[in-house]
C-alpha positions in Angstrom: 46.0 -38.6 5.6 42.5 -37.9 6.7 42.1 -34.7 5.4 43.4 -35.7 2.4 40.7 -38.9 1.9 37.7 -35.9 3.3 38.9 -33.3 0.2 39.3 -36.1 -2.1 35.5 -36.5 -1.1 34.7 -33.3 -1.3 36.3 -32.6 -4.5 34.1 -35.9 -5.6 30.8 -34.7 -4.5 31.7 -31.4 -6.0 32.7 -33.0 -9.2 29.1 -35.1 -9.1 26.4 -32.9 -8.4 28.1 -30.0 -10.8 28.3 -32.8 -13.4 25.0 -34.4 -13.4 23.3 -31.3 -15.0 26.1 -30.6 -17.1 26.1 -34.1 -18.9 22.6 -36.4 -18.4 20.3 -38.0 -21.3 17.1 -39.2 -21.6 16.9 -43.0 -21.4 12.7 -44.2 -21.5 11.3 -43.1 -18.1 14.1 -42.0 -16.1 17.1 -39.7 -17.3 20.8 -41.2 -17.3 23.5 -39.5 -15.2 26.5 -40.6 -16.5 28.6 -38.7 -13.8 27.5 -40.5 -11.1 28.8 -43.2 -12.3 31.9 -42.7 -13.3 32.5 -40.2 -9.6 31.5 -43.9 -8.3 34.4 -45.8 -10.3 36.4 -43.5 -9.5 36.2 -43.1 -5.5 35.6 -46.7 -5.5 38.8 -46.9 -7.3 41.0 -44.7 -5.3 39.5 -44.6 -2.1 37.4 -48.2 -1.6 33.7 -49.0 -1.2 33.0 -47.1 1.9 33.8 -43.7 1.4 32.3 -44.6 -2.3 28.9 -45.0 -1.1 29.2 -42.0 1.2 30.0 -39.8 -1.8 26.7 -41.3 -4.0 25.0 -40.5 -0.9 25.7 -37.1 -0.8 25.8 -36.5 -4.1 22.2 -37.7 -4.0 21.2 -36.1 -1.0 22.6 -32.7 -2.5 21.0 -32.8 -6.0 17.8 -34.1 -4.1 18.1 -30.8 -1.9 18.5 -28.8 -5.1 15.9 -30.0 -6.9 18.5 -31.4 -9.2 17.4 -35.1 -9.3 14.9 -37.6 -8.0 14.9 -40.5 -5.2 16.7 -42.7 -7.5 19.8 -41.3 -7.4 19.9 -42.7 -4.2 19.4 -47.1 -4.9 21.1 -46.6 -8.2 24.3 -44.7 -7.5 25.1 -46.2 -3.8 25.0 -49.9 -4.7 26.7 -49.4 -7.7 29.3 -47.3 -5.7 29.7 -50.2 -3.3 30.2 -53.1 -5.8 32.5 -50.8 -8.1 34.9 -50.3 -4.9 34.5 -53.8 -3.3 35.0 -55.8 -6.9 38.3 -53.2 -7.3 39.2 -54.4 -3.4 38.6 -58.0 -3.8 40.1 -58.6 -7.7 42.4 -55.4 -7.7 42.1 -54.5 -11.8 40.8 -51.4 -12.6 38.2 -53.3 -15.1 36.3 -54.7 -12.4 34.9 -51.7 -10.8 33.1 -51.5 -14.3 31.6 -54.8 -13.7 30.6 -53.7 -10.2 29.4 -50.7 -11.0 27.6 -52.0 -13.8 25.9 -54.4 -12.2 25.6 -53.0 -8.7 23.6 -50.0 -10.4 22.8 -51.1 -13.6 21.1 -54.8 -12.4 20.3 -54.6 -8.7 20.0 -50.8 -8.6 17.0 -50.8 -11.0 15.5 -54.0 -9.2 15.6 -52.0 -5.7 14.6 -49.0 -7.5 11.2 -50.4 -8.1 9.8 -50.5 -4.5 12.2 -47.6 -3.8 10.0 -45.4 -6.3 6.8 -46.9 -4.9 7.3 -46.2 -1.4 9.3 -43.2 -1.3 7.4 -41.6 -4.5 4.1 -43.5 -4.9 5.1 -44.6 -8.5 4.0 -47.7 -9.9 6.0 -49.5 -13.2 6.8 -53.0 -14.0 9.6 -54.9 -12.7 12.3 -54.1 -15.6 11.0 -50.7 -16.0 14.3 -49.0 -15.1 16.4 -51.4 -16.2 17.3 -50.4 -19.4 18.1 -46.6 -18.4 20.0 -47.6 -15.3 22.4 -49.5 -17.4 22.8 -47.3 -20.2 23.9 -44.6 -17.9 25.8 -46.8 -15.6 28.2 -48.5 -18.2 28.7 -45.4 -19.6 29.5 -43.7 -17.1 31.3 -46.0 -15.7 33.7 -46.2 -19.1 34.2 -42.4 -18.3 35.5 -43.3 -15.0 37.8 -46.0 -15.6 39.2 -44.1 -18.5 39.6 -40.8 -16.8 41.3 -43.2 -13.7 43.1 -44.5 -15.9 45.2 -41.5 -16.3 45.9 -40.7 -13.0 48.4 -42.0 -11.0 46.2 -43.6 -7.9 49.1 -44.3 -5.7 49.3 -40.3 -5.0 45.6 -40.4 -4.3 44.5 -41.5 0.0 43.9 -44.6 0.3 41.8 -45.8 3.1 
């Protein structure tokens, strides 16, 4: 069962730092990765909060390493991978890990993002400044999750 939940990861990561240059947008001063998103519905649908976060983290790290992305991918797609798999845990309908994910990276991502940028990046913005971009691309992305989880059976997928 554990190699199955470690593939299912892999295949996630896989699946998120391919798809983040494949399918982003522009959204004010920071660029929406839908993808992220919905990888974080879904592992946070199918394989809980932990091994959620550990996939945004890599996914992250990797399109960090790449030159792919930027530090935010880090705030924004881990604490919204963590609330989408926890609300899913604790309420058990699918719909809920939209609501965590929403607001885990839409709301409190973009809040931590703030101090995140100025420390880690020496940027300076406003308080809301990422706000609206980070939940743009998180409820949309996270509409692509729930719909492409949706379809699949999640009993067949590990569970941890």
């Amino acid at each position: 069962m554990r190699t199955r939940t470690l593939t299912t990861m892999a295949v996630f990561i896989a699946i998120g730092t391919i798809g983040a240059q494949l399918l982003w947008f522009p959204t004010g001063i920071a660029r929406a990765y839908p993808v992220q998103h919905a990888v974080n519905v879904m592992a946070g649908i199918m394989l809980g909060p932990g091994p959620a976060v550990v996939i945004a983290f890599m996914i992250g790290l990797l399109r960090n390493l790449f030159g792919l992305g930027t530090l935010l991918a880090f705030p924004g797609g881990m604490i919204g991978a963590f609330f989408a798999g926890y609300l899913y845990k604790k309420v058990g309908r699918k719909s809920w890990a939209i609501v965590g994910e929403a607001f885990g990276s839409g709301i409190l991502g973009s809040l931590f993002a703030v101090p995140f940028a100025y420390i880690f990046m020496g940027t300076t913005v406003g308080v809301f400044a990422f706000l609206p971009g980070f939940i743009i691309s998180s409820i949309s992305g996270a509409c692509i999750g729930w719909f492409v989880v949706s379809k699949v059976k999640t009993n067949s997928i590990a569970r941890v």
